[in-house]
Structure formats: C-alpha cells, structure tokens
C-alpha positions in Angstrom: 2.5 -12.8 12.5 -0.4 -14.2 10.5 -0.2 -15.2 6.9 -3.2 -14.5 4.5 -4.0 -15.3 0.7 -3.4 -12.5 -1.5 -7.1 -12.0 -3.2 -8.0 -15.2 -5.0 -4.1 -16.8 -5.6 -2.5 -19.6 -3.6 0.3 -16.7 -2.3 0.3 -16.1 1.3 1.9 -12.8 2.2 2.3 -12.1 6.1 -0.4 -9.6 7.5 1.7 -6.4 7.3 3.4 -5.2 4.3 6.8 -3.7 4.9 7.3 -0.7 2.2 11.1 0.2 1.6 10.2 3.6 -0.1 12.7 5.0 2.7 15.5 2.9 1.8 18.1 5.1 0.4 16.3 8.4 1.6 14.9 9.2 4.9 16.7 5.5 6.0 20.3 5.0 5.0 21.5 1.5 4.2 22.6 0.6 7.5 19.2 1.2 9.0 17.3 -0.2 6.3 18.6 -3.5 6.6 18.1 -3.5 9.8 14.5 -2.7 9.8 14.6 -5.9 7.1 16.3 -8.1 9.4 13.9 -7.4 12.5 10.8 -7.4 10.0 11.9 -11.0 9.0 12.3 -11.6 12.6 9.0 -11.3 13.5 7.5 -13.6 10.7 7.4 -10.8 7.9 7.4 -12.0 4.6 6.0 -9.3 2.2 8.3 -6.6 1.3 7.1 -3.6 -1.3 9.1 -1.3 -3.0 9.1 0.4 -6.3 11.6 1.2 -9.2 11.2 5.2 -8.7 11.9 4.8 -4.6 14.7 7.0 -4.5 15.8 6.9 -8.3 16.5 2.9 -8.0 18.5 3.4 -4.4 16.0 1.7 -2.3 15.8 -1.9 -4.6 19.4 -1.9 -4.6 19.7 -2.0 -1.1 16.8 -4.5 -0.9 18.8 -6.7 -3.5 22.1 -6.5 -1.3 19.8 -7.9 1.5 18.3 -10.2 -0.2 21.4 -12.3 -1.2 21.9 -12.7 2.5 18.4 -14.7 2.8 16.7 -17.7 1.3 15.2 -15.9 -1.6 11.5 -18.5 -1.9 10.8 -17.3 1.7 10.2 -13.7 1.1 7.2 -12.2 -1.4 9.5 -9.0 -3.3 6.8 -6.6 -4.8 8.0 -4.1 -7.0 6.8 -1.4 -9.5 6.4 0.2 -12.9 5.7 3.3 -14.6 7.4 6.0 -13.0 10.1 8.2 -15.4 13.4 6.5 -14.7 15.4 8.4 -17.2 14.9 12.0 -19.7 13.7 10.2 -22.4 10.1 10.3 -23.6 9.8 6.3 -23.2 11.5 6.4 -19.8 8.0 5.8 -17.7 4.6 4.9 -18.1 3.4 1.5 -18.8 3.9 1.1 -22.6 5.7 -2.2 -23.8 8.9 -0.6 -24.6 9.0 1.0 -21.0 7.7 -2.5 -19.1 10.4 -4.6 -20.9 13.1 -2.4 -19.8 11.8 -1.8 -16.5 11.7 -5.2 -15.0 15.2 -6.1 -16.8 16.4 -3.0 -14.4 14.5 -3.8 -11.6 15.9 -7.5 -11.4 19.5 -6.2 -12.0 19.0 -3.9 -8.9 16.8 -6.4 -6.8 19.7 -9.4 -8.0 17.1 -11.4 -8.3 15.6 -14.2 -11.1 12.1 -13.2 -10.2 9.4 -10.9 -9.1 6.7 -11.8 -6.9 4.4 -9.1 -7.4 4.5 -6.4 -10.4 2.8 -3.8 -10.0 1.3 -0.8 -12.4 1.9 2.3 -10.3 -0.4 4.5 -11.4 -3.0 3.7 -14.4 -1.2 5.3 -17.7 -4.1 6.7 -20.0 -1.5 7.3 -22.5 -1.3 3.5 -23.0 -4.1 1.2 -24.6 -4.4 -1.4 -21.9 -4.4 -4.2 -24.3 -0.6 -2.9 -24.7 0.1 -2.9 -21.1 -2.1 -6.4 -20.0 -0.7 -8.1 -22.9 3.2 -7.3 -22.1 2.7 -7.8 -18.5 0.9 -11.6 -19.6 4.0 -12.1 -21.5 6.0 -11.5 -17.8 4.4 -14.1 -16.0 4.5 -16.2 -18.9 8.5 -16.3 -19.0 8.9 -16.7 -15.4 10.0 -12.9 -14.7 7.2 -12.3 -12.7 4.8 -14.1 -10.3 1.6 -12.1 -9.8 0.3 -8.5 -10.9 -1.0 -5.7 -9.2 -2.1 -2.3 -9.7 -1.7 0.9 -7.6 -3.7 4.6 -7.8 -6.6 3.2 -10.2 -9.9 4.4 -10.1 -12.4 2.0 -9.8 -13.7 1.9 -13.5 -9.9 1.5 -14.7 -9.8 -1.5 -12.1 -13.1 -2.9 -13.5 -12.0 -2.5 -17.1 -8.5 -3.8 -16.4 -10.2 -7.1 -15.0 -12.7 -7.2 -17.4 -10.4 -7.0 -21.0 -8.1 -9.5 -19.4 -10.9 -11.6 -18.6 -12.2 -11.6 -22.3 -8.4 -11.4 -23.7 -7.4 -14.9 -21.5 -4.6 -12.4 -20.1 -3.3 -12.7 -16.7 -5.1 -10.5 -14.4 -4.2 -8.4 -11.3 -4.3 -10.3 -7.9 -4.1 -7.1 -6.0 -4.5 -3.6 -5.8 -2.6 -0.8 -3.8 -4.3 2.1 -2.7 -4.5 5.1 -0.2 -6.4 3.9 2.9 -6.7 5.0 5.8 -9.7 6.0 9.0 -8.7 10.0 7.3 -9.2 8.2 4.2 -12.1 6.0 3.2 -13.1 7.2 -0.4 -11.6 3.5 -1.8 -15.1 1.9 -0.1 -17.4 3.3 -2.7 -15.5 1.7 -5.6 -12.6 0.0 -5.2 -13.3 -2.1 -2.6 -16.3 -3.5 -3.9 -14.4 -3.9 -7.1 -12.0 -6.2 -5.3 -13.9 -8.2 -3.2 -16.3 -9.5 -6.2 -13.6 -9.9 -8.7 -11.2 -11.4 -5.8 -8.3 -9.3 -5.8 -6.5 -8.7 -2.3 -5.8 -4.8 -1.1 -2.8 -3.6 0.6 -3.0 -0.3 1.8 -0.4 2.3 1.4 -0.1 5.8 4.2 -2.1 4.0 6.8 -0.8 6.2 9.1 -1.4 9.3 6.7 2.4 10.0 7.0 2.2 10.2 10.6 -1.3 11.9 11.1 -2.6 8.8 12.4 0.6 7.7 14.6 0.1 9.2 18.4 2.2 12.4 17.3 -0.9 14.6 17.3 -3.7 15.6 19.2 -6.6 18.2 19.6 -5.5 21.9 20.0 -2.3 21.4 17.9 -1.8 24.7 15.9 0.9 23.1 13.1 3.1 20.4 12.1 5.7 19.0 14.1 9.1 20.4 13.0 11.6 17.9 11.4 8.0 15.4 10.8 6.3 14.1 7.1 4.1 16.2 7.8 6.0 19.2 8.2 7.9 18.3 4.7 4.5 17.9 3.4 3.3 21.1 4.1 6.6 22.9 2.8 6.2 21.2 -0.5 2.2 21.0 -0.9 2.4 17.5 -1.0 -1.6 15.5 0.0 -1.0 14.8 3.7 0.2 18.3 4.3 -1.2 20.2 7.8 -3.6 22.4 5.8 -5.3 19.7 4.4 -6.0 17.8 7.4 -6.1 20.5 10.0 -10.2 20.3 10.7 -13.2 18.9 13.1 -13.2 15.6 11.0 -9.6 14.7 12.0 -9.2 16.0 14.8 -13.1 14.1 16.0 -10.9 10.4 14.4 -7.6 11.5 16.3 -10.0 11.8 19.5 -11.4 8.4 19.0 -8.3 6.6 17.8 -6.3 7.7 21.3 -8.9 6.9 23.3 -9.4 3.1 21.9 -5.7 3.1 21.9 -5.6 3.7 25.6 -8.5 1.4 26.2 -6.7 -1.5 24.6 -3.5 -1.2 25.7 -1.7 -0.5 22.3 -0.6 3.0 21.1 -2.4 5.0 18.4 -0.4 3.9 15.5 -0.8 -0.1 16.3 -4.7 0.2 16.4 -4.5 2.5 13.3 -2.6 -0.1 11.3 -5.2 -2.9 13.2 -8.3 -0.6 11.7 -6.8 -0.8 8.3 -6.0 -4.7 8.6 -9.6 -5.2 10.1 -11.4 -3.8 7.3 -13.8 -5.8 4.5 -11.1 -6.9 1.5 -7.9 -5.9 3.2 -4.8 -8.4 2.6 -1.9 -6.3 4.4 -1.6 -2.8 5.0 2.1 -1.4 4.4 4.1 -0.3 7.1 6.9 2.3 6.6 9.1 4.5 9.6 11.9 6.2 9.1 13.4 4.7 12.6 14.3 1.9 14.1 11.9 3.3 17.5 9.0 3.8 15.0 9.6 0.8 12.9 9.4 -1.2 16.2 6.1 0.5 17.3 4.4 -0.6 13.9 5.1 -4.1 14.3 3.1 -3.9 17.2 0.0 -3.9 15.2 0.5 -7.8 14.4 -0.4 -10.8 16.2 -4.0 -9.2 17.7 -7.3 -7.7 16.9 -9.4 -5.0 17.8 -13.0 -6.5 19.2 -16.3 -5.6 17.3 -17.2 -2.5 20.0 -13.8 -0.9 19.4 -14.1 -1.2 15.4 -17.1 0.5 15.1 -16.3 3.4 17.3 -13.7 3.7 14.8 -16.1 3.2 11.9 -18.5 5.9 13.1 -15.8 8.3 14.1 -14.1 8.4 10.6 -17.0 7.7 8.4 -18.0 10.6 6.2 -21.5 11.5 4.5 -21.6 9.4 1.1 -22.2 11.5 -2.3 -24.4 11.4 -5.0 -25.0 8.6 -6.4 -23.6 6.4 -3.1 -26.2 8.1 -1.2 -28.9 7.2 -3.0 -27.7 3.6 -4.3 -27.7 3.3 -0.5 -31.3 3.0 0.4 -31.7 0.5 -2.4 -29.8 -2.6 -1.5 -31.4 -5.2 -2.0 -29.1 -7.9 -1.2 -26.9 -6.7 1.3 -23.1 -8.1 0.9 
C-alpha cells in the first residue's frame, strides 16, 4: 500500500479509501469488522463513512472497532448534512445542525476527534459563510482535523474556496465525488478546480455499484439478480440497468476486460487502478458487500497500469465534450 498527501495538507492517507456505507446494512457487524481488520492488514489507513450510513449503524460499528486499534494510525472521515431525525433542523449544513452532528457522530465513532469532516452534499438553503464559519470553529477546538466536501458542483467548490480564502476560514482539503471510466463529467470542472486550488479527490462508486467489477459483459440483456444493480433498477436509483444499458458501456466494459486480461488483474482491480491513475486523484473508495469481493478490491493496490494500457482506457470511456468545453478546447494556450 502506498501512502499519498491529501491535496495540499501534511495528511497521508493510504492509496485506497475503504467506505463503511455497508456496515450495518448489506454487511452485518461481524463481516464488517472483518473487512476492517484485513483492510488495516494490508497497510490501509483511510476509512470513510458518513452519519446517515444506515441511520448512524455503520459509525457505530466503526467506533466498536476502533477502540480495539491505536486510534493516531488510522485517518476516520465522516459526514454531515443528511436528515438524522423528523425535525426541520435535523440535516443540512446550518450551524444548529453541524454542532449537533459531530457531537453525535463522536458519541457513535467513540472517538475525541475527526480526521476528515465532510459536507455531504452543498446545502443551498444555508449561506456558506454559516456553514465555513461553524465548520472553522471545528478545527479550531480540536473536534476536527481537516474538511471536505462531497456532490458540489464546480462553481459551489470554487466559491466555497474562494469565501474562505477572503474570510481567513479553514478551507476544504478534499472533495468527494462520483468517478468513474462510465463517469468522467467531474474533469470539466471539478477536477481542474482541485488541482489549482490543491485539494485532493477521492472518488466514490468507482466500480458504478458493480458495472465496472467483471460481473458484466456484452450481450447481457438485464441485471444480475440479487446484485446493486438489480436493487438499483427496482428502486430507480442512478446506476440502475436502464441507465447504463448502451454502446458507450458496453464499448468501456469491452476495453476494461481485455486490459484486465492483458495485465493479469481482474476487471475491478484495473477499474479501481484507472481511477487511482487519473490527474488529481488522492484515493478512490472501495466498498463490497463480501469478504470474496472485498479481497478482490484490495488487489488494485501496490501496482500501476503502464501509459499504453491507460490510454486505451482513456479513449474507450472518453465522451464528446459540450458547449462551452468544446470550444474552450481548441484555445488552450498553456496546456496544464
């Protein structure tokens, strides 16, 4: 396992992410920690969950885990916004809400301290000078380490920077968000975003909840029955069969098995490499609701794809750029 900065800080997280929004769902307890115990195994350090994961479940069980370790090894994200209760100031990212919210999330975690904070989705209900100044306040007590953002588009990133930058607020070190080869739309703005204004990018469904890990291939006719996918499809969630079921994916799905079978890895390890590989990226986040799966995703550490294979995977999943990419596109003047 290698260990990288996280944007511009001084905190080195381990090269893949391990997200615990299974714990407590799709992964009872048992499992769980032992997907913890054989991610710590193999030199993982940065764990990700979130205060809605299964109505608090899955930091609890982190937190039980956690007692059982030497707590300054590990980097614990966590997150905020999410409704946590009926009432009208039980989510979003107002100070009432925040200061609540990390009290709860430390009581479940058992913990003295966060190591990353995260906004889970931008709250335009919120003046940010409410929500930067509260979470500002967090790191200033000791509560919390670092911030982060999830699901922001890129001018909400660039303002975000930007106020704390004028305010002398703490700023986000990171930013979580979709990415994928199905999924590339985070390259016309985000990433740029966080590569000029340093923050590091840990991407979450690299596998597109299971699209991307070996299950499927050309010429199937519907999702596998018991799969994410199939769940997805039944409740019309984004990664559902419909939405995915076309020459595009199917043309990525081609490439990705046969660079899989040219390196020696399966589809799902070069996937997560892809993702890792890719301009800005700090970790992507690995999540399976087995043991068998689990195992096969660790596999995507400790190696790297070579410049031929990347950009067979590049070609096969790039899409044609909109208005005004397109056109910004033939004026570069100073390429990056």
């Amino acid at each position: 396992m290698e260990y990288l900065y996280l944007g511009r800080t001084g905190l080195r997280v381990s090269e893949l992410c391990l997200g615990a929004m299974s714990f407590g769902g799709d992964s009872d307890e048992q499992t769980s920690v032992r997907m913890l115990d054989r991610f710590v195994e193999a030199g993982g350090t940065f764990i990700d969950t979130a205060d809605v994961y299964n109505a608090g479940t899955s930091e609890e069980i982190l937190g039980r885990w956690l007692k059982t370790q030497q707590r300054d090894d590990l980097v614990v994200a966590t997150k905020v916004y999410g409704d946590m209760g009926p009432g009208p100031n039980d989510g979003g990212t107002s100070r009432k809400h925040i200061l609540t919210a990390v009290e709860a999330s430390l009581r479940r975690l058992g913990t003295d301290y966060i190591d990353l904070y995260q906004v889970h989705v931008f709250d335009d209900g919120t003046p940010l000078e409410e929500t930067l100044a509260t979470l500002d306040k967090l790191v200033s007590s000791g509560k919390v380490r670092y911030l982060g953002a999830s699901n922001y588009a890129g001018w909400q990133l660039q303002k975000s920077v930007d106020l704390a930058r004028h305010l002398g607020l703490e700023r986000y070190a990171c930013l979580q968000p979709l990415y994928n080869l199905l999924d590339r739309d985070v390259e016309q703005e985000l990433v740029p975003v966080c590569e000029r204004e340093g923050l590091g990018l840990i991407a979450w469904s690299p596998l597109r909840g299971g699209w991307l890990s070996g299950k499927y291939r050309r010429g199937a006719t519907g999702a596998i029955p018991g799969t994410r996918i199939d769940e997805a499809s039944r409740q019309d969630w984004s990664e559902a069969w419909g939405a995915y079921d076309n020459e595009h994916t199917w043309g990525v799905i081609d490439t990705l098995h046969a660079v899989a079978e040219e390196a020696g890895r399966s589809p799902a390890q070069v996937a997560l490499r892809w993702v890792a590989q890719r301009p800005g990226v700090t970790a992507p986040i690995i999540g399976a609701r087995t043991l068998q799966h689990f195992e096969d995703n660790l596999g995507a550490a400790g190696w790297r794809l070579d410049a031929d294979q990347m950009a067979r995977l590049d070609a096969a999943s790039e899409r044609p750029l909109r208005y005004p990419y397109d056109v910004l596109r033939k004026f570069v003047r100073r390429p990056a």
